[in-house]
PAVEXRO-251840 format. One line per field, with one value per residue (C-alpha): x, y, z. Coordinates in steps of 0.25 Angstrom, whole numbers. Each point is the difference from the previous one (the first is absolute). Layout:
<recs>
x <- (X,...) $
y <- (Y,...) $
z <- (Z,...) $
</recs>
This chain:
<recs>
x <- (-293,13,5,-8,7,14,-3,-3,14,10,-6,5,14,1,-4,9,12,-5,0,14,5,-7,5,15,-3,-4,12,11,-5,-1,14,4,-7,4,15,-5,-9,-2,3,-13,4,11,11,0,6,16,8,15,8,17,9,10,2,15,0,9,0,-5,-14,-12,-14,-11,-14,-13,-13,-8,-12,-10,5,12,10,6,14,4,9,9,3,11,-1,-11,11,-5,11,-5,-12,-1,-11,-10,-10,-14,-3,-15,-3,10,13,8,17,12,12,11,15,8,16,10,-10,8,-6,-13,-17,-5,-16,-6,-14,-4,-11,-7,-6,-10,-9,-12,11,9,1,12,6,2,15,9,15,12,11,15,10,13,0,7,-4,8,-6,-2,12,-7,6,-11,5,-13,-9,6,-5,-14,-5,14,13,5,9,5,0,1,6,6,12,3,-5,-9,-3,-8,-5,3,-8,6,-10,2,13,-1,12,7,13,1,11,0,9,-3,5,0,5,2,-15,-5,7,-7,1,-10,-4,-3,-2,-12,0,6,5,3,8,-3,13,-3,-10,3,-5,6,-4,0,4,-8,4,-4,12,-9,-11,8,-10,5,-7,4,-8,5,2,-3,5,-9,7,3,-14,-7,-1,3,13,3,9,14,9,12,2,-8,4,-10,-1,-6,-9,-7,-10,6,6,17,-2,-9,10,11,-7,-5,17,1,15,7,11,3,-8,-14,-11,-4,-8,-9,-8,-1,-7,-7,-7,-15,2,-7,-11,-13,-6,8,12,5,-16,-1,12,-6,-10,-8,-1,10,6,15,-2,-9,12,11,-4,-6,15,6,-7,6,13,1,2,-9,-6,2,-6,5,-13,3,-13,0,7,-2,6,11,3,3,-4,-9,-7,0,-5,-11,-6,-2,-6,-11,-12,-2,14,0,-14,7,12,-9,-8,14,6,-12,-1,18,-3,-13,12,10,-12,-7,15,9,-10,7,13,8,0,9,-5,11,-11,3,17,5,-15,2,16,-7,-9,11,11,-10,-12,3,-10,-5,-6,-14,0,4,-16,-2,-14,-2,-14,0,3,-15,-7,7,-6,12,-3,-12,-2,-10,9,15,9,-1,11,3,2,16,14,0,-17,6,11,-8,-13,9,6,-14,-5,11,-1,-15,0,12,5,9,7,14,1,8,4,13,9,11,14,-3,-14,6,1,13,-7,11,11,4,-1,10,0,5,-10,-3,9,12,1,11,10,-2,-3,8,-7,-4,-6,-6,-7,-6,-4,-6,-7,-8,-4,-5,-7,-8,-2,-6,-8,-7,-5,-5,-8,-5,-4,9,-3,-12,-10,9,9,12,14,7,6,10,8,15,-2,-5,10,15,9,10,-8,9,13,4,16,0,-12,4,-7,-13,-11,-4,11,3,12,-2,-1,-12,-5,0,-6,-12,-1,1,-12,-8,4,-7,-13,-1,2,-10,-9,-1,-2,11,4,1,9,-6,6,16,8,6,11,14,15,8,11,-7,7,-9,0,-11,-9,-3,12,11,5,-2,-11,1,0,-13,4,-7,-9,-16,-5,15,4,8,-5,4,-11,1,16,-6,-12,7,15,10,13,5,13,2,10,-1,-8,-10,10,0,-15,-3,11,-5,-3,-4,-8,8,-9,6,-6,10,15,10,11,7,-10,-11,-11,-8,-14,-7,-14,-8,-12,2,2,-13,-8,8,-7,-15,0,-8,1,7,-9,13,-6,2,-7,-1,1,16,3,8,-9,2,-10,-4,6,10,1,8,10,5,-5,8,-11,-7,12,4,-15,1,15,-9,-10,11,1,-12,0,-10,-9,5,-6,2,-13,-12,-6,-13,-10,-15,-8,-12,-15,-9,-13,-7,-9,8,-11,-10,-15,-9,-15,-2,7,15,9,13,15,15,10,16,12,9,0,-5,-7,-12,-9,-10,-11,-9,-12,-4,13,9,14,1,9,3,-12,-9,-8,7,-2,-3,-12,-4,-9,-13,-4,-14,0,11,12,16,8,14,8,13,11,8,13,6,15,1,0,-9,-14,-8,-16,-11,-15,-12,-11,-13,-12,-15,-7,-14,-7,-12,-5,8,-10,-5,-7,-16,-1,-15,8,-10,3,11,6,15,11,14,6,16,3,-11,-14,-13,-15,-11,-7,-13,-4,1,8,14,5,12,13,2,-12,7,4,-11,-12,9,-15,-3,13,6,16,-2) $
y <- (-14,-2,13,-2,-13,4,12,-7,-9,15,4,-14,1,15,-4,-11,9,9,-9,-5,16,1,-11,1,17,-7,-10,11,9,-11,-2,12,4,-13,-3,-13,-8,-13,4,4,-1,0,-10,-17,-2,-3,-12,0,-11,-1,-8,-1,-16,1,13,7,13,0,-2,7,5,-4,6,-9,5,-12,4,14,16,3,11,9,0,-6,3,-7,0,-4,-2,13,9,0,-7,0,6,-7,4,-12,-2,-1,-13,-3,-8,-11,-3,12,-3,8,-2,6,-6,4,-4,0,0,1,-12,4,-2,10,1,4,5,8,9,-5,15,4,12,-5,-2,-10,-14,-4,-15,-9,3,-11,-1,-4,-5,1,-7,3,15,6,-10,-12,-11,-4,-9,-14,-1,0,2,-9,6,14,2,1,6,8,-3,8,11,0,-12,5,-9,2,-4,-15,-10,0,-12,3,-11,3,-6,3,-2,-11,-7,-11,-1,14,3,15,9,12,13,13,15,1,-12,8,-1,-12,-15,-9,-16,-8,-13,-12,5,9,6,13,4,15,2,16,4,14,12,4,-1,-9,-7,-14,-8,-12,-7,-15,-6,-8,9,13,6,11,6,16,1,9,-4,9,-4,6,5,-9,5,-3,13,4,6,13,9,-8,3,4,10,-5,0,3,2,6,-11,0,-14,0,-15,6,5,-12,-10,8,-4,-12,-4,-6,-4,-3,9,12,-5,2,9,4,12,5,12,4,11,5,13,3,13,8,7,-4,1,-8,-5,-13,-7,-1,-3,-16,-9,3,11,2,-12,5,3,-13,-9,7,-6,-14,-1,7,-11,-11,5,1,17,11,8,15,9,15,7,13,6,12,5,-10,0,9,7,15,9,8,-15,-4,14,0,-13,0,13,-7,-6,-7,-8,-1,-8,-9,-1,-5,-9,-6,0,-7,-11,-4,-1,-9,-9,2,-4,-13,-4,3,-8,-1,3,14,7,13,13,13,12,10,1,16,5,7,3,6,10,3,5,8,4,10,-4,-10,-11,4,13,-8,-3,-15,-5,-9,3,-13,-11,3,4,-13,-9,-4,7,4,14,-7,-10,4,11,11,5,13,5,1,-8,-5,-2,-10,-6,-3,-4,-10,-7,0,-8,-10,-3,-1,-9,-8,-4,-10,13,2,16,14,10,3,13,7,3,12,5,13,12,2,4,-1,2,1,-14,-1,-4,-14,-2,0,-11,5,13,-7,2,14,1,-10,-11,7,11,-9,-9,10,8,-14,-3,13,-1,-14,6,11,-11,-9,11,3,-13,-2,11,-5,-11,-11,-9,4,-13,-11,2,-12,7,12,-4,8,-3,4,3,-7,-3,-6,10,-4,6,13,2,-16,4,10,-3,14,7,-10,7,-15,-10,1,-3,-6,15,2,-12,1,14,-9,-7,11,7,-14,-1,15,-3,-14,10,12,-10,-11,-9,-12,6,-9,2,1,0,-2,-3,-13,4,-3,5,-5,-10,-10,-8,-8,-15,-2,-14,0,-1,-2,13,13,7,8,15,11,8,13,-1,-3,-10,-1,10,0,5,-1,-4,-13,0,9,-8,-15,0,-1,1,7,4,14,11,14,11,-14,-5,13,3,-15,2,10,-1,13,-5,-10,-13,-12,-9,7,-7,0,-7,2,4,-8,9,-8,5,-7,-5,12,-8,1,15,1,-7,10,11,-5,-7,-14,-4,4,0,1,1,6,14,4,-10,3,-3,-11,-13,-12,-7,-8,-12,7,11,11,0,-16,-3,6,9,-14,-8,11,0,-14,1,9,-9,-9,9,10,13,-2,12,6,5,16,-7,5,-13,-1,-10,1,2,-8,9,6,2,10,-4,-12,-10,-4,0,14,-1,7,0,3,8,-7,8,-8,6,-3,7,-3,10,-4,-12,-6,-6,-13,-5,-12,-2,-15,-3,-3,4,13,1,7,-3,5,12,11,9,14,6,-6,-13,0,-12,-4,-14,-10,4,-5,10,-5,12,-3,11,-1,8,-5,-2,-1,-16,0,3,-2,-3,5,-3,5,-5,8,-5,8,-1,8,-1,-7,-14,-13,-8,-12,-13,-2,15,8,12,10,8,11,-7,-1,-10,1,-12,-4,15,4,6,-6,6,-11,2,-11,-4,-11,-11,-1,-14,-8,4,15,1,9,-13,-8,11,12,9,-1,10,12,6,12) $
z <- (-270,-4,7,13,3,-3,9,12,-2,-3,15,7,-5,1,16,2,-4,9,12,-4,-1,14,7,-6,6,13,1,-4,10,11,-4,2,14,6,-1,8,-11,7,16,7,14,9,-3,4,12,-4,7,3,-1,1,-6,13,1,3,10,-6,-4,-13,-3,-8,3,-8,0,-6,-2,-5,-5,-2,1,-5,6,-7,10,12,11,10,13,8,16,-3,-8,-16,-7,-14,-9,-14,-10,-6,-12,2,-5,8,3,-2,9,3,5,3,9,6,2,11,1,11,11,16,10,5,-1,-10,-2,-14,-4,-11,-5,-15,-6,-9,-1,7,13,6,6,8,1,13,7,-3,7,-6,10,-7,10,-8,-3,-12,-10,7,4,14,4,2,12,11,15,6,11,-3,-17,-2,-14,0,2,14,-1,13,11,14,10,15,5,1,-10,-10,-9,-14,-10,-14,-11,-15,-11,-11,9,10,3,1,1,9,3,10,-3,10,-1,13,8,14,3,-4,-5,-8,-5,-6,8,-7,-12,0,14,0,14,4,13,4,7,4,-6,-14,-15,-10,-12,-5,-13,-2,-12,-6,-9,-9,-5,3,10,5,12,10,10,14,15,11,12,13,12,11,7,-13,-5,-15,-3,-2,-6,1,14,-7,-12,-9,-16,-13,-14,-12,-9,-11,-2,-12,-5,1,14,5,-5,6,14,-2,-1,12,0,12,8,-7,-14,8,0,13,2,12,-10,-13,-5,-12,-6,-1,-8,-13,8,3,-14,-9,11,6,0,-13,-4,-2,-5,15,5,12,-5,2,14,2,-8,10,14,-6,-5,11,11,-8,-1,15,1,4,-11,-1,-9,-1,-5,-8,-5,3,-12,-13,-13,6,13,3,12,-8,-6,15,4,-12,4,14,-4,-10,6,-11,3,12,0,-10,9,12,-7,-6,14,5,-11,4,14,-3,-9,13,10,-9,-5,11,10,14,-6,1,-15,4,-10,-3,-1,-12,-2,-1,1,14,-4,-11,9,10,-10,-9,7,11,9,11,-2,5,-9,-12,-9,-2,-2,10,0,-12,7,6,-13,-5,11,6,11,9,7,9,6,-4,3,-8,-6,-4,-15,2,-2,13,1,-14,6,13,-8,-7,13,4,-11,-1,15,-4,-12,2,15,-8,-4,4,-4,-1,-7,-7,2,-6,1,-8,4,9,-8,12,12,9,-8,-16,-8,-11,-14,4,10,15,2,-4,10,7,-13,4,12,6,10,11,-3,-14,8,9,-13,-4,13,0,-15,1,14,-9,-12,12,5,-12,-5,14,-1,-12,10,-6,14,2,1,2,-11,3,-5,-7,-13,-9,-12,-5,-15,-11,-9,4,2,-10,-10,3,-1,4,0,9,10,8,-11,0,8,3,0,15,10,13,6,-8,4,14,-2,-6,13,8,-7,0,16,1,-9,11,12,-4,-4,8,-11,-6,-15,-11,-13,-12,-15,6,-14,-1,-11,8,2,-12,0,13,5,5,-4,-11,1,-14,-5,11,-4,4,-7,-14,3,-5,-12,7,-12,-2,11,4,9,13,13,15,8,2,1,13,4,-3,0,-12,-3,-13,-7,-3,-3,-3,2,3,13,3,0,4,12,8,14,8,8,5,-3,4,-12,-10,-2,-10,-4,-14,-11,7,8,8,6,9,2,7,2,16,-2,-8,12,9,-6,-1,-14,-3,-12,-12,-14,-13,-14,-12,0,-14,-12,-2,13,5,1,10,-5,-11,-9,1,8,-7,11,-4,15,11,7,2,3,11,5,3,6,10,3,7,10,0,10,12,2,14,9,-7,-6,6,5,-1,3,-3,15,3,-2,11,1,7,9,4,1,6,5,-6,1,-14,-14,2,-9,0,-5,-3,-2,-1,4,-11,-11,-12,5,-7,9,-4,8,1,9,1,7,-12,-2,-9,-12,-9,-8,12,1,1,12,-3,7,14,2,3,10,3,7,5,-9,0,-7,-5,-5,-8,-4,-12,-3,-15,1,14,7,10,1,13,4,11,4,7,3,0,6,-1,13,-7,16,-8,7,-4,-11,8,-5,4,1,-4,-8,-7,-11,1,12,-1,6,-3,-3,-4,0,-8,2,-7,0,0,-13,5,14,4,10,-4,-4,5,-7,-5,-8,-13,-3,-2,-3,-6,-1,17,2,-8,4,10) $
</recs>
């Protein structure tokens, strides 16, 4: 008996070990086929929240998921570009959390959404936007100009000629206490009038920026003036040689500009410019905490500083350059779809940034000096896969040119695209002295500039004129003017010339004499006469003549001489371009001396060689503006806190702004004509397909068709119009960098032939009426009411 009742009790425990053995098997292997133990569904929907109470640039992200599936990672999105992917731990089905901080943000609405992820899928947030008013992680000013500021601080104010009265509202003082200082008081003054009211007197067309300060909180407000023409228009390109300069957004350089001293201690400046570089894969757009931010951060500041923003894009080549790096990736599908797409996204940033204002683009330094001096062949027999710009999306074989596999097929289907994207643009291409292999005659060691030494002046000149002739050829054939392109560019070299033999500049391939430099004009004068286009300088040193004599604001001397060593070097372009007067003795006095050519700008008297300004002379032979800068990091700099040149490239800028050189009529003058349509106008009896076009070159047309004036923002013309009922067309063409711009209108009326809808009429079903242009077919029969029935029983009648 005993053993039959301890029986029963060994097979209980030996079965209850077996369930604990079979369900620890069970979980381990749950465990190990499920990484997700507790999630059995896609992920809870996440919320975004921001912490951005001040607007400033600095704020963070933060992602909650209160309650059920968990993910696993989430990702972030910025303005639609992923911007961050964090992992998470899966703790279902409790509250989930994550963030992301961002620093430094340029003014600007950004919108955020993010995907939560799991296993079973993913659940994606609600947008949510962000609006930063100071960009670069400074707080918006505080100063508010009333009417004009909305959630963001304005850039730019735009005002005509005459007066213009602002009401300014400073936060946290009641009683403020402004002051006004300006960079550029020739087109606009201003005062405050009974202590808020700030009033801007626009006194002719130009671009300028404004200093608002408060003395008791130390507010400090920039904020640029551009003065429309006299017949309302926005201004243009400057009417006489206009001046630029390199510019990092870096705090040296933009405290450099934001100096606004007075006389010769300003800051003035009509461009500055800037690099958008590196290639398409890890270049210039990523190059910040957003993505294009350095391109984004250029014109914002620009518009405040009162200049035009340039950028010199230089992708085709990235973290070096070459002919055969240049040849092998216009060669490469694969880079060349990336080039596009890249292309594409800075002339999205020059379109949505720039607005209405001109943003002026350098294409590609060196790449089609490159082609000519090495290749051996024509541009149309030289490989380049244009064919990428449509695999990349940019453009459409349906409805765009199509461009052929070839250098110029690139150089045209890029001219096409800016024209496309960005009628802001204000675009050319950049040449060099040194492209020609020596088509015409041989080029020496010391450069195409310097064939008069040897040649002596008139058969040197002649030499130069049919070299720069053949170097102007062949970059048209690349189809450098093709669709609208707006200038010629070209550089001298990129470091100062003092970097080479500075004692005796006769041996120094760069460090020309005022022979050398009139060569320059000459070869300018015969790119502006082949092409037809104004030529811009690009990249002219700023280093200068040592021992100048000119008188130094700074310190009521004269100004401390460049030791020709790193960032310190001596050149002679703007000795050429803006006057000075230096001592000198020598193998220098006699370099510096020399006069060939008879220019009239060159005295001596003693040891003291004076140059004069040539700015006439560049205007004489088709140049509007000159762009100095620094080309390499050794160079000579201008700019910054300080520049490396102790300021006497800025101070002689300014001395020229006193008395600037009027573009002449060797200018081509050129204003923008008004559209045509094709038919006219008028009366049809069926649909009607409707054409504008415009005369000018180049010109982007934008139209509207409910009677309202285009602008710039209007839909852009490009196919022709398709009219069906009583239509007014306005058409507007718009030229960047050129003043005017000028409207036309059509009218177009349908007359279908189908009786006029008439009030207490039987209609039966199918009948159809016209009325207001249009057709309708009855839908029920029945006897038409008073008043146009549509609006009253939409179901009695159906559009035609």
């Amino acid at each position: 008996m005993s053993i039959s009742k301890r029986k029963p009790l060994h097979f209980k425990a030996l079965s209850l070990v077996l369930s604990i053995m079979l369900a620890f098997y069970f979980l381990m292997n749950l465990n190990i086929s499920n990484v997700d133990a507790a999630v059995s569904g896609t992920p809870g929907t996440p919320l975004l929240t921001h912490d951005n109470t001040d607007n400033d640039g600095n704020y963070t992200i933060t992602m909650n998921m209160w309650w059920g599936n968990n993910g696993t990672s989430w990702k972030l999105f910025e303005n639609d570009s992923l911007v961050y992917t964090g992992a998470l731990t899966d703790g279902s089905p409790n509250a989930q959390t994550a963030s992301k901080t961002f620093s430094n943000m340029p003014a600007g609405t950004y919108t955020y959404k993010c995907n939560l992820i799991n296993s079973y899928g993913t659940t994606s947030s609600a947008t949510i936007s962000v609006n930063v008013n100071g960009g670069g992680g400074v707080v918006a000013s505080g100063i508010k100009i009333s009417g004009v500021d909305a959630a963001e601080e304005v850039l730019q104010l735009t005002v005509p000629q005459g007066t213009s009265d602002y009401t300014l509202i400073v936060t946290g003082v009641n009683s403020p206490s402004i002051t006004l200082s300006t960079n550029n008081s020739s087109v606009a003054s201003y005062q405050i009038v009974n202590g808020t009211t700030l009033r801007i007197n626009g006194l002719k067309a130009g671009r300028a920026s404004l200093k608002i300060k408060e003395a008791t909180s130390n507010k400090v407000r920039y904020v640029g003036i551009r003065v429309r023409n006299a017949d309302g228009n926005l201004p243009g390109f400057p009417d006489y040689l206009s001046m630029g300069s390199v510019s990092e957004d870096s705090t040296a350089d933009l405290d450099f500009w934001k100096d606004y001293g007075s006389g010769l201690t300003n800051k003035r400046m009509d461009i500055r410019y800037i690099y958008l570089n590196g290639g398409p894969e890890n270049g210039w757009k990523t190059w910040s905490d957003v993505n294009g931010g350095r391109a984004i951060s250029f014109i914002r500041e620009s518009k405040k500083l009162g200049m035009i923003p340039f950028f010199v894009y230089y992708n085709i080549p990235d973290g070096s350059e070459s002919y055969d790096l240049d040849k092998q990736h216009i060669e490469s599908d694969s880079y060349m779809k990336a080039y596009f797409t890249d292309l594409k996204f800075a002339l999205d940033i020059i379109y949505q940034e720039g607005g209405d204002e001109t943003v002026g683009i350098i294409l590609e330094p060196d790449f089609l000096g490159y082609m000519m001096q090495n290749s051996g062949k024509q541009p149309n027999e030289i490989v380049a896969r244009t064919s990428a710009a449509y695999s990349a999306g940019i453009l459409s074989a349906e409805s765009d040119p199509v461009f052929p596999d070839t250098l110029e097929g690139l150089v045209k289907a890029i001219n096409y695209i800016i024209n496309k994207y960005a009628p802001n643009a204000y675009f050319g291409w950049q040449f060099n002295l040194w492209a020609s292999p020596g088509i015409t005659v041989g080029v020496p060691s010391t450069g195409l500039m310097r064939l008069t030494d040897t040649m002596g002046i008139a058969n040197g000149r002649s030499a130069i004129v049919s070299e720069a002739k053949e170097i102007c050829k062949y970059y048209m054939n690349a189809g450098v003017t093709s669709y609208g392109a707006d200038f010629v560019s070209i550089d001298k070299y990129g470091l100062d010339a003092g970097i080479s033999s500075p004692s005796n500049p006769s041996k120094s391939t760069w460090f020309w004499n005022l022979d050398h430099w009139n060569n320059y004009l000459l070869f300018n004068k015969t790119l502006h006469q082949e092409s037809q286009l104004p030529v811009i300088l690009w990249q002219i040193p700023v280093g200068h003549i040592n021992s100048s004599l000119c008188a130094n604001p700074y310190n009521n001397g004269i100004f401390p001489d460049l030791d020709n060593a790193n960032q310190r070097y001596e050149d002679s372009a703007p000795d050429f371009f803006l006057g000075n007067t230096f001592a000198t003795s020598g193998p220098r006095f006699n370099y510096f001396s020399t006069n060939q050519g008879n220019d009239s700008k060159l005295t001596v008297s003693g040891n003291n060689i004076t140059w004069g300004s040539h700015a006439k002379e560049a205007v004489d032979a088709g140049i509007i503006s000159i762009l100095f800068g620094a080309g390499v990091g050794n160079s000579t700099d201008g700019v910054g806190s300080p520049p490396t040149d102790s300021y006497w490239w800025i101070t002689r800028i300014q001395s020229y702004f006193n008395n600037p050189a009027l573009l002449s009529g060797s200018q081509p003058i050129e204003t923008v004509e008004a559209p045509s349509f094709s038919p006219a106008g008028g009366t049809y009896t069926s649909a009607q397909t409707v054409s504008i076009s415009c005369a000018t070159s180049g010109a982007t047309i934008r139209y509207t068709t409910n009677g309202s004036e285009p602008t710039a923002a209007s839909t852009q013309y490009t196919a022709p119009i398709r009219v069906s009922s009583t239509t007014t067309i306005k058409a507007k063409a718009f030229k960047s960098g050129i003043n005017d711009s000028a409207t036309a209108s059509a009218a177009y009326t349908i007359n279908n032939g189908y009786p006029a809808w008439a009030p207490n009429t039987a209609y039966s079903v199918g009948a159809i009426v016209s009325y207001n242009g249009s057709s309708y077919r009855c839908r029920q029969a029945h006897t038409s009411l008073t008043g146009w029935e549509p609006s009253n029983v939409p179901a009695l009648w159906e559009l035609n």
